[in-house]
C-alpha positions as CSV (number, residue, x, y, z in Angstrom):
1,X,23.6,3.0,9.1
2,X,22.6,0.3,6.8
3,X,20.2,1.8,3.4
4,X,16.7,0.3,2.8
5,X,15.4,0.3,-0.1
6,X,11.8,2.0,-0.9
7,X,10.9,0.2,-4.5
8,X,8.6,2.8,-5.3
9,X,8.2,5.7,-7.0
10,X,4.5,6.8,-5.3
11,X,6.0,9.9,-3.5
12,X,2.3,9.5,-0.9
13,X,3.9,5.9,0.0
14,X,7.2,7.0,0.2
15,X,6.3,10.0,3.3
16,X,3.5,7.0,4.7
17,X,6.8,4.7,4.9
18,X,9.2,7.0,6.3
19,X,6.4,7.7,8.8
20,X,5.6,4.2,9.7
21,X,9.2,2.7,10.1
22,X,10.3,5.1,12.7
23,X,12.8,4.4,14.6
24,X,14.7,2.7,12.4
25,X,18.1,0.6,12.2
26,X,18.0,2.0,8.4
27,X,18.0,4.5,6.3
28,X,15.3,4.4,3.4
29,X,16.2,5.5,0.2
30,X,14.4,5.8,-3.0
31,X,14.6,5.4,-6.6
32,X,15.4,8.9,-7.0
33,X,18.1,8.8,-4.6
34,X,19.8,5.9,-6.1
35,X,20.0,7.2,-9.8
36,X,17.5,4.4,-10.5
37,X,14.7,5.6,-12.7
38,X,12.2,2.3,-13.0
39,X,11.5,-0.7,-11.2
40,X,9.4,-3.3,-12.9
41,X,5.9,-2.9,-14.3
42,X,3.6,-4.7,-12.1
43,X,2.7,-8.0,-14.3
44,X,1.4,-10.2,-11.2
45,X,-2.0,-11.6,-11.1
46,X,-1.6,-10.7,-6.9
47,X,-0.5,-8.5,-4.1
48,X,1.8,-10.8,-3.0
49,X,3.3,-11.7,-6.7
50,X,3.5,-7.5,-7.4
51,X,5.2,-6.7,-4.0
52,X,7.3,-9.8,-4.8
53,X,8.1,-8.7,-8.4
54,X,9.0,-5.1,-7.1
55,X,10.6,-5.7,-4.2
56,X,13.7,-8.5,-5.7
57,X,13.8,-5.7,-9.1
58,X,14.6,-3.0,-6.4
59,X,17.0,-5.4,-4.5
60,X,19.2,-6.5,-7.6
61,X,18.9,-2.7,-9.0
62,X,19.8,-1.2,-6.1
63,X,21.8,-4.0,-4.3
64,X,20.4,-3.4,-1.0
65,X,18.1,-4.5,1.2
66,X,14.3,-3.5,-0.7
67,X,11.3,-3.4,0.8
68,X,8.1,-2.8,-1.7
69,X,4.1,-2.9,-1.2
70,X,1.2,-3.9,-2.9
71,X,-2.1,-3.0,-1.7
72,X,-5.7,-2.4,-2.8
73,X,-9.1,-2.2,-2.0
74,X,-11.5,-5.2,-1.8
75,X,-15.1,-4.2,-2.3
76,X,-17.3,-7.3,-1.3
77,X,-20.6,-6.4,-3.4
78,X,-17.8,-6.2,-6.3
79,X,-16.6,-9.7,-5.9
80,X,-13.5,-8.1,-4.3
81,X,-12.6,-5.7,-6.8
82,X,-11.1,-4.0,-7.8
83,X,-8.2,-6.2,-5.8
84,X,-4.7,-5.9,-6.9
85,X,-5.8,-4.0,-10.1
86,X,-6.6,-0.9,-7.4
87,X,-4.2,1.9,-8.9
88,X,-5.4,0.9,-12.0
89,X,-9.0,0.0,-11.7
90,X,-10.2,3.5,-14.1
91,X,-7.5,2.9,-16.5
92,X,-3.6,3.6,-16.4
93,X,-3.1,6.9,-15.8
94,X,-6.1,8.1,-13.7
95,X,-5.9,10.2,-11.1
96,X,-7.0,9.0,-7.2
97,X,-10.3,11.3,-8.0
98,X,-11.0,9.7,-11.1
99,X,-10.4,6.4,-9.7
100,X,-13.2,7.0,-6.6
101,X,-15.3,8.3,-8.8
102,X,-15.1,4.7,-11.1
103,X,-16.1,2.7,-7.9
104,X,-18.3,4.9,-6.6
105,X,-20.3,4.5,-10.2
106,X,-19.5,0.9,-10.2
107,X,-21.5,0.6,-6.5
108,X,-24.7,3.2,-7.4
109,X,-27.4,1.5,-6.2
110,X,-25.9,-0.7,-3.4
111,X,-27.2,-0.1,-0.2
112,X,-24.7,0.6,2.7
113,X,-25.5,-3.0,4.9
114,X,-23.7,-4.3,1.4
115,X,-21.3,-1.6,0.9
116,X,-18.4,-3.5,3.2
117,X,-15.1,-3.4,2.0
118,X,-10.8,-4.7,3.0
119,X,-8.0,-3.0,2.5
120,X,-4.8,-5.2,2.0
121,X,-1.7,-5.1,2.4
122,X,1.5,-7.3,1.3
123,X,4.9,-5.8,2.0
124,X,7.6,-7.8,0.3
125,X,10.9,-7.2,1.3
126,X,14.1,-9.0,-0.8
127,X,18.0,-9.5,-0.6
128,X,20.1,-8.8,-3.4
129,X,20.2,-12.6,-3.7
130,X,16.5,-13.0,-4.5
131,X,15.3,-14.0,-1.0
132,X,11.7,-13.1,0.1
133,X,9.4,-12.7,3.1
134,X,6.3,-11.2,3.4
135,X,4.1,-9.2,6.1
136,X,0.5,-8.6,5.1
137,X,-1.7,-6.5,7.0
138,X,-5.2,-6.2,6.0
139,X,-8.5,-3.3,7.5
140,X,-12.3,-3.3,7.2
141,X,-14.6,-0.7,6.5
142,X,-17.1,0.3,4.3
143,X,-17.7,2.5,1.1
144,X,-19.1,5.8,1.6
145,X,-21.7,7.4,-0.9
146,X,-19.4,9.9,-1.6
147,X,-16.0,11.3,-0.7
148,X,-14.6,13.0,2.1
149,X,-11.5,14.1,4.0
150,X,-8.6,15.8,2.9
151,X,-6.0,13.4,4.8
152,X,-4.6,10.9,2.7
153,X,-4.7,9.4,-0.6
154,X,-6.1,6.5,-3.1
155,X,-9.2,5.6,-2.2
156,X,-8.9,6.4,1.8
157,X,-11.7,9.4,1.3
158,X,-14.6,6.5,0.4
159,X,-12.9,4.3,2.8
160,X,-15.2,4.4,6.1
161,X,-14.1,3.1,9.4
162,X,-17.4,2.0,11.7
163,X,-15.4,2.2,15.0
164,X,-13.9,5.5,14.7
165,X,-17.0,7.4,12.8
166,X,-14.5,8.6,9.9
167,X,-13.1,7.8,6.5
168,X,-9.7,7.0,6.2
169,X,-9.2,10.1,4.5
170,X,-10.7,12.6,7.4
171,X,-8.4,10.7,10.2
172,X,-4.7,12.5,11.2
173,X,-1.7,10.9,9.4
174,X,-0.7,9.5,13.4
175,X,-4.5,7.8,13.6
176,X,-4.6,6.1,10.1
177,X,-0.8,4.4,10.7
178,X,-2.0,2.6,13.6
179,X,-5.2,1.4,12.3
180,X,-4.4,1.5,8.6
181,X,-3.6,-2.3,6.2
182,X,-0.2,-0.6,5.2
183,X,0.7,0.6,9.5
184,X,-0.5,-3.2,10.9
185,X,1.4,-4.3,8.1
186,X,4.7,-2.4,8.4
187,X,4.7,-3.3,12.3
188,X,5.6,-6.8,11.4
189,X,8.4,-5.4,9.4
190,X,11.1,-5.2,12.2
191,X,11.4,-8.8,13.3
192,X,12.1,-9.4,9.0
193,X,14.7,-7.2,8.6
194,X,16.3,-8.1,11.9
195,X,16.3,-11.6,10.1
196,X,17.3,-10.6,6.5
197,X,20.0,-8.1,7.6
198,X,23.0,-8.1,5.5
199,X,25.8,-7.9,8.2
């Protein structure tokens, strides 16, 4: 069985990834399990130019097939941040808690009707020789007052989904991978790596 590549070291996206890409041609590996200890900081201005940036570091590190994600949280009433700058929207460093708490302080005053919100998704996945595609995958909700849910992580406990009457975070792990940005995403994944494979 042929390795694929996680380019991450977020051990939440790591168990959400083995989750979603099952069954799979491949078997995903990580950082940890390839004696690689970094990636590349993320110095894009984008989702698509982080995932890009991660995604051909873990390809040429790892010489295998890599697949990496960026995603984030879009708040309309914000301008659509905090955008690509998600994980570190509170400052490097912060936990998920403080980071909800930030945009939670950041919206104080908004009324719900303007609290609507997108979570985004770019998967990038790379060949050892630098080439690229994408699969983007993208949800919409709205923020919550305050948090709730134990499922999870990031901002998914603020992250409220009209048609099913829950947050992200209160929905069972099989639930959020069919309706989440990161599971509509990851369904395109198949027919990429069926094109990139390295025979």
């Amino acid at each position: 069985m042929s390795k694929l590549f996680l380019a991450t070291n977020n051990q939440a996206k790591v168990r959400e990834f083995r989750s979603l890409l099952q069954p799979s041609p491949y078997q995903l590996v990580t950082p940890a399990e390839e004696g690689i200890l970094t990636i590349v900081d993320e110095v894009g201005e984008s989702f698509e130019e982080n995932a890009r940036l991660k995604a051909i570091a873990g390809a040429i590190k790892s010489q295998l097939l890599a697949l990496a994600d960026d995603s984030g949280l879009e708040v309309d009433a914000l301008g659509g941040e905090p955008g690509w700058l998600s994980a570190r929207y509170a400052g490097e460093g912060a936990s998920d808690s403080e980071r909800v708490n930030y945009l939670l302080s950041r919206l104080k005053g908004v009324p719900w009707e303007k609290r609507s919100a997108c979570f985004r998704c770019v998967i990038a996945i790379a060949t050892p020789e630098g080439k690229v595609e994408f699969c983007c995958g993208e949800c919409w909700g709205f923020i919550t007052f305050e948090p709730k849910g134990e499922q999870g992580f990031g901002y998914d406990p603020i992250f409220y989904l009209p048609e099913l009457g829950k947050t992200m975070a209160e929905l069972p792990p099989a639930t959020k991978n069919q309706v989440s940005h990161r599971g509509r995403a990851a369904r395109k994944v198949y027919q990429v790596l069926e094109r990139l494979r390295v025979h």
